[in-house]
C-alpha positions in Angstrom: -41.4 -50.1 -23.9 -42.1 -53.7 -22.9 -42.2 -53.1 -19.4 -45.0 -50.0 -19.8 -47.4 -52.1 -22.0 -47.4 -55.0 -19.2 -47.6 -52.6 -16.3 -51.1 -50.8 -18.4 -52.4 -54.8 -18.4 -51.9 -55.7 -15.0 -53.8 -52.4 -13.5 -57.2 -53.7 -12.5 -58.7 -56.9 -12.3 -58.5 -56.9 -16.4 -54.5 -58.0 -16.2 -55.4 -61.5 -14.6 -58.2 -62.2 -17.6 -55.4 -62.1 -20.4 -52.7 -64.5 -21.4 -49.5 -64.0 -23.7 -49.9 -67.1 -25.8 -46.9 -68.3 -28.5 -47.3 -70.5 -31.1 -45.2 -71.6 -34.1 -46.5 -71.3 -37.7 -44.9 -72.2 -41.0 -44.2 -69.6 -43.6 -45.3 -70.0 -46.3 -42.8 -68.1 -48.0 -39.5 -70.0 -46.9 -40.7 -73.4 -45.3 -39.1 -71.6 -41.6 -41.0 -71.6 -38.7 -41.8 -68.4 -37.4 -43.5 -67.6 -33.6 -46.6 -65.8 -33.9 -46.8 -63.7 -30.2 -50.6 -62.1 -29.2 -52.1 -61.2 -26.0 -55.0 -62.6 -25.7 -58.5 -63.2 -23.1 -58.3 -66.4 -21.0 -61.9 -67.1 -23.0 -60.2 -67.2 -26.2 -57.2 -69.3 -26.0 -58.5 -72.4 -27.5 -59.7 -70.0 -30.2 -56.0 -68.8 -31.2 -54.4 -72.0 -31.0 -57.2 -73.7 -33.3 
């Protein structure tokens, strides 16, 4: 399933304007660190990581 939703982002030109970006986030729950995953436009990077 992985492999089909990268393969629909890299048809085009539109592939190359997205990134997968990871960050790690606290829970609020448990005190754990968790990874949040998103794919996201090269534009809005700064804008997840902030």
């Amino acid at each position: 399933m992985a492999k089909k939703a990268v393969a629909t982002l890299q048809t085009g030109n539109s592939g190359r304007n997205h990134t997968k970006c990871i960050k790690m986030v606290k829970s609020p729950k448990t005190g754990a660190f968790i990874f949040q995953e998103e794919i996201v436009e090269n534009d809005k990077v700064k804008e997840f990581f902030a």
